[in-house]
C-alpha positions in Angstrom: 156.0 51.4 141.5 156.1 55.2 143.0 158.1 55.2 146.1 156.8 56.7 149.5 159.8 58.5 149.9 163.9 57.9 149.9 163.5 55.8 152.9 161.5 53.1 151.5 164.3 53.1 148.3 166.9 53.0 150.9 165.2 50.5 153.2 164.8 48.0 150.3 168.3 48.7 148.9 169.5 47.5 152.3 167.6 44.5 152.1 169.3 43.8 148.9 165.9 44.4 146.9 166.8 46.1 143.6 164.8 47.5 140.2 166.2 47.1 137.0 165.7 51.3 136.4 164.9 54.7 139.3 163.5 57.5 137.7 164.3 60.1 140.2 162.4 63.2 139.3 160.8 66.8 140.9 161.3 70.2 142.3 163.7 68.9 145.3 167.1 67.9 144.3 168.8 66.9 147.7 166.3 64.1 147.9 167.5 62.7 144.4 171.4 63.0 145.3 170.4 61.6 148.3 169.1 58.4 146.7 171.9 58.6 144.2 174.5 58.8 146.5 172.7 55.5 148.4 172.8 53.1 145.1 176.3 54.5 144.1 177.8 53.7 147.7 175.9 50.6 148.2 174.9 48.1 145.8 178.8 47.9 144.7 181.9 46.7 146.4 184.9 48.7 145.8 186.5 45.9 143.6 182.9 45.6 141.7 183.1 49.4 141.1 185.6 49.3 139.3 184.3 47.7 135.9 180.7 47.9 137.0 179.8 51.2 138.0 179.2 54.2 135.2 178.3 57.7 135.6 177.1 59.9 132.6 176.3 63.4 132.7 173.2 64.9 130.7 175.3 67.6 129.1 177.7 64.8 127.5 175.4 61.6 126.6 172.2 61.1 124.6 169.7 58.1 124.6 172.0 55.6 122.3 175.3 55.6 124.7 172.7 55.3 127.8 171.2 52.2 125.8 174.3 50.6 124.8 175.8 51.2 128.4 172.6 49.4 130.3 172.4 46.7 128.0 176.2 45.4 129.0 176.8 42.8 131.3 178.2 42.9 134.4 181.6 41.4 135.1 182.8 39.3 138.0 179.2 41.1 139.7 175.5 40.2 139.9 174.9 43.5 138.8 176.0 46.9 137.1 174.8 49.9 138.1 174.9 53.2 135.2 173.9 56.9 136.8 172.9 59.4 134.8 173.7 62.8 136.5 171.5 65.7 134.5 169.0 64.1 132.8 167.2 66.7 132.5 169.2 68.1 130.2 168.5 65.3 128.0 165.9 66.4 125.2 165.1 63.6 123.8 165.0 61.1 127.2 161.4 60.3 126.3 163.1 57.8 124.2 164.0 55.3 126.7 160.9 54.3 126.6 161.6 51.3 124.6 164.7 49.9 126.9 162.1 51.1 130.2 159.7 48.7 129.0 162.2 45.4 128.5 165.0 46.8 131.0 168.2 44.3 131.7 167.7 42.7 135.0 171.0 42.9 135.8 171.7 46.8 135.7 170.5 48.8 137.8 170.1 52.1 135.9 169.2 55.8 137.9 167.5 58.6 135.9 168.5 61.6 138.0 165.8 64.2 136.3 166.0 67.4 138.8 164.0 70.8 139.1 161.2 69.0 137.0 159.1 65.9 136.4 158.9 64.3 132.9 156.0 64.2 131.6 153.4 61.5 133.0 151.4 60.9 130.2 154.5 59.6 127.9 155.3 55.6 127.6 158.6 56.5 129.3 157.6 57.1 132.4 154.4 54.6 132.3 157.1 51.7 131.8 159.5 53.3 134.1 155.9 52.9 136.8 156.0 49.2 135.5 159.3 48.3 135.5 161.1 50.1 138.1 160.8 52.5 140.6 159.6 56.4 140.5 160.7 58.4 143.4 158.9 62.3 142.7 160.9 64.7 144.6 158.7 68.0 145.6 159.7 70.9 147.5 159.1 71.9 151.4 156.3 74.4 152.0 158.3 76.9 153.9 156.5 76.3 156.9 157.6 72.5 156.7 161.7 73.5 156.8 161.7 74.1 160.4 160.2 70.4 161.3 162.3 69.2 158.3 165.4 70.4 160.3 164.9 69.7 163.8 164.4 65.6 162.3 167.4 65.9 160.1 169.9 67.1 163.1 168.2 64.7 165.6 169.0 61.5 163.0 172.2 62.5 163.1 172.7 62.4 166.6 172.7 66.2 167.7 170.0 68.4 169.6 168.8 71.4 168.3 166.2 73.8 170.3 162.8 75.5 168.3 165.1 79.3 168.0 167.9 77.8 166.1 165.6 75.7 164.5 164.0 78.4 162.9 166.9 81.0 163.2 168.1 78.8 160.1 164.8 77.8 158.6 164.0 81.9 158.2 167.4 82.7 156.7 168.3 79.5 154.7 164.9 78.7 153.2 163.8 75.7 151.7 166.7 75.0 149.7 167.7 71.7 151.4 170.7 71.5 150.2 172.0 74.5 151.3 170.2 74.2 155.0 172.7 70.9 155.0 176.0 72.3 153.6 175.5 75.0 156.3 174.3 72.6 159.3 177.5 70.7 158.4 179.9 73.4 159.2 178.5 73.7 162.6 178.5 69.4 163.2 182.6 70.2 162.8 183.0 71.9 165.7 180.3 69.9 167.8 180.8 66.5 169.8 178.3 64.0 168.8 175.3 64.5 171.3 175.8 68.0 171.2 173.1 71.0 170.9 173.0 73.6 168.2 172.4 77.0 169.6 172.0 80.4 168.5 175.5 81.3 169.6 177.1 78.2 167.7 175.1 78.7 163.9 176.4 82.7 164.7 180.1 81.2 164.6 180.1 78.7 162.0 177.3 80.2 159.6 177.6 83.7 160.3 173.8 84.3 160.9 173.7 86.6 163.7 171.6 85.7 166.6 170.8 89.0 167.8 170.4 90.3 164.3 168.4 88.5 162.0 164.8 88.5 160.1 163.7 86.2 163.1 164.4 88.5 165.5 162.8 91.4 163.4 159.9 89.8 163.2 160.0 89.2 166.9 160.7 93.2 167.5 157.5 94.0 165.0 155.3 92.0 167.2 156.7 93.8 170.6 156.2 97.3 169.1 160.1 97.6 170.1 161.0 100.1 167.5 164.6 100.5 169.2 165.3 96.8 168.8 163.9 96.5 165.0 165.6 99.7 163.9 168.9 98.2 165.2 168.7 95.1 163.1 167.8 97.4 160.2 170.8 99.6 160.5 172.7 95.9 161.0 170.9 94.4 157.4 172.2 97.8 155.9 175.7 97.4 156.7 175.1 94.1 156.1 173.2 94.0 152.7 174.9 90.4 151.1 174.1 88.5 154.3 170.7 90.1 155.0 169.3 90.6 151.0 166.2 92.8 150.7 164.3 90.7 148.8 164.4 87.5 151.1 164.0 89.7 153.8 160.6 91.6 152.7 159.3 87.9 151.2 159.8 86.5 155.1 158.0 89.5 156.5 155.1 88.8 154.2 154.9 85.8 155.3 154.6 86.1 158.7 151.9 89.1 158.6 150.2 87.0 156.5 149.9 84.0 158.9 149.5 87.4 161.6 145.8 87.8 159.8 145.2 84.4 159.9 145.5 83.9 163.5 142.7 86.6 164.0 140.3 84.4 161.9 141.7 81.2 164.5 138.6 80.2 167.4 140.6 77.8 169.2 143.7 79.8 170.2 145.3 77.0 172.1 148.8 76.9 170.9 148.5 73.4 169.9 145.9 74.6 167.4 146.8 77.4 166.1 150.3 75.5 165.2 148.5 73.2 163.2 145.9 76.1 161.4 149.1 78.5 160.9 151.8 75.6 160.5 154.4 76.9 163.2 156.1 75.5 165.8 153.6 75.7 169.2 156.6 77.0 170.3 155.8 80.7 168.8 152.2 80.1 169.3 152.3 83.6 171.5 154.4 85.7 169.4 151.7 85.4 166.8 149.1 86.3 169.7 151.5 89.1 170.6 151.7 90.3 167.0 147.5 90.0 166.6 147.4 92.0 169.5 149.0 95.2 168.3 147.9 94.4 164.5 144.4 94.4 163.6 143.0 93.0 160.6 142.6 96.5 158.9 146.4 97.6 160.0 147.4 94.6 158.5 146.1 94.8 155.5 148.0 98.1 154.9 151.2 96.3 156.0 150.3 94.0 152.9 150.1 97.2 150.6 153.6 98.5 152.0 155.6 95.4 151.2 154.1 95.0 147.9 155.0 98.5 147.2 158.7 98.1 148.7 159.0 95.0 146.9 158.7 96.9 143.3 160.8 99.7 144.9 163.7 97.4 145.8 163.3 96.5 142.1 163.6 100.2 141.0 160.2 100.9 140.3 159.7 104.4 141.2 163.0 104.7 142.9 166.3 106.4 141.6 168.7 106.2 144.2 167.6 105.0 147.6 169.7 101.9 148.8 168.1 98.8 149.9 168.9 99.5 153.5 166.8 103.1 153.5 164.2 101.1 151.9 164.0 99.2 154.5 164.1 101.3 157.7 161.5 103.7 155.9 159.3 100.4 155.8 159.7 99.5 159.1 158.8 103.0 160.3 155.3 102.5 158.2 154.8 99.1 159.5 155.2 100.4 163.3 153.6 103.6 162.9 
């Protein structure tokens, strides 16, 4: 069966419903440790553990030991459980296929495949489809993190407003795993209940809340060309925090969904959220930012960060740092 999502594996798992073999696979890995982390906590007591419970890693195992591990029995235990870690790194993994299609009931094995799906047209995965359980992990859209967040931090019993929300969706990415490590720093100094602001992601994270691609983009919109030179002159003093390259691929894609919302009819902020996929929250900056950008201006800003892009990779550059780069940018873009 193909699984919905880690919730529907976790759900069953806590109604004691188990497969015989997971075959967690895809772009996303914080969605298969997450699942990992479930069946190795859960299935086992600690006493069970103990004899019971095996991880191999990919780099160190091959198809026999995996084979001759799942096909033990369990001892003093219903089940075993055997995690491989890294399977990806497995070359020849397609040849499970004969223990995936006659697995032991009582072992409960998980494929942890990251970064990439095996290949769908093999008999290993077809009798991992009929025997077990397929969970395919794919990355966020960009536009998805912020939402993403928000529902992570509210399931773990903290508040969290739209700017912080996407204060750390614009400077973390979609690397979910990293967006998690970070929010964690801030839950340690935060009572349960308690709101993540600006201020507190600024102490724990070190993303500045006054200076940040965010707030750039907000500046851009304004016209303020004393605000957004400020932040400039902070990303060049600050070049490992504020890197050139994630900062010109977040510009891009905000002008981009700028020219969208001039192709928009129904400008009601609950609308164009859903056309541009942003929080109605920042429904007017992007009005804001139409305003002062027309279509044809735009455009040209399109032209200028492909052609800072491939200067920030030395194309046609010999010795400007990244931080001149940008402020001569942002002096094209507002003039």
């Amino acid at each position: 069966m193909i699984a919905k999502d880690w919730k529907e594996i976790n759900g069953n798992i806590k109604k004691k419903i188990y497969h015989p073999i997971y075959l967690l696979m895809g772009e996303e890995p914080f969605f298969i440790d997450v699942v990992s982390d479930i069946i190795e906590k859960n299935i086992l007591n600690e006493t069970e553990k103990e004899f019971n419970q095996t991880v191999l890693y990919g780099r160190d195992t091959d198809v026999p030991t995996i084979v001759s591990t799942a096909k033990r029995y369990p001892m003093m235990a219903n089940h075993q459980v055997v995690i491989i870690k890294e399977a990806h790194l497995i070359k020849d993994l397609e040849n499970l296929e004969g223990y995936a299609a006659n697995p032991l009931k009582s072992t409960i094995l998980v494929i942890c495949h990251k970064y990439k799906s095996v290949d769908k047209r093999k008999g290993f995965y077809k009798n991992v489809l009929k025997n077990g359980v397929v969970l395919e992990s794919k990355k966020l859209y960009d536009d998805a993190v912020p939402g993403w967040i928000s529902t992570y931090v509210k399931q773990h019993g903290y508040k969290i407003g739209d700017k912080a929300t996407q204060l750390l969706a614009d400077h973390l990415g979609a690397d979910l795993g990293k967006v998690v490590n970070e929010i964690r720093k801030v839950y340690i100094s935060l009572p349960k209940g308690g709101e993540i602001t600006p201020g507190l992601i600024e102490q724990n994270i070190g993303i500045s809340k006054d200076f940040n691609v965010f707030e750039l983009q907000k500046a851009l919109s304004e016209k303020n060309a004393l605000k957004a030179f400020q932040i400039v002159k902070y990303f060049g003093e600050n070049p490992k925090a504020n890197p050139m390259v994630f900062t010109l691929a977040v510009l891009h894609a905000f002008f981009v969904k700028v020219l969208r919302y001039h192709y928009v009819k129904d400008r009601s902020p609950k609308n164009v959220a859903s056309e541009l996929g942003i929080n109605p929250f920042f429904a007017k900056d992007y009005q804001t930012a139409a305003a002062g950008f027309p279509v044809s201006r735009l455009f040209a800003i399109m032209s200028l960060l492909r052609e800072y892009d491939l200067k920030v990779k030395g194309v046609e550059n010999q010795s400007a740092s990244d931080g001149e780069l940008l402020k001569e940018l942002i002096y094209k873009i507002l003039h």
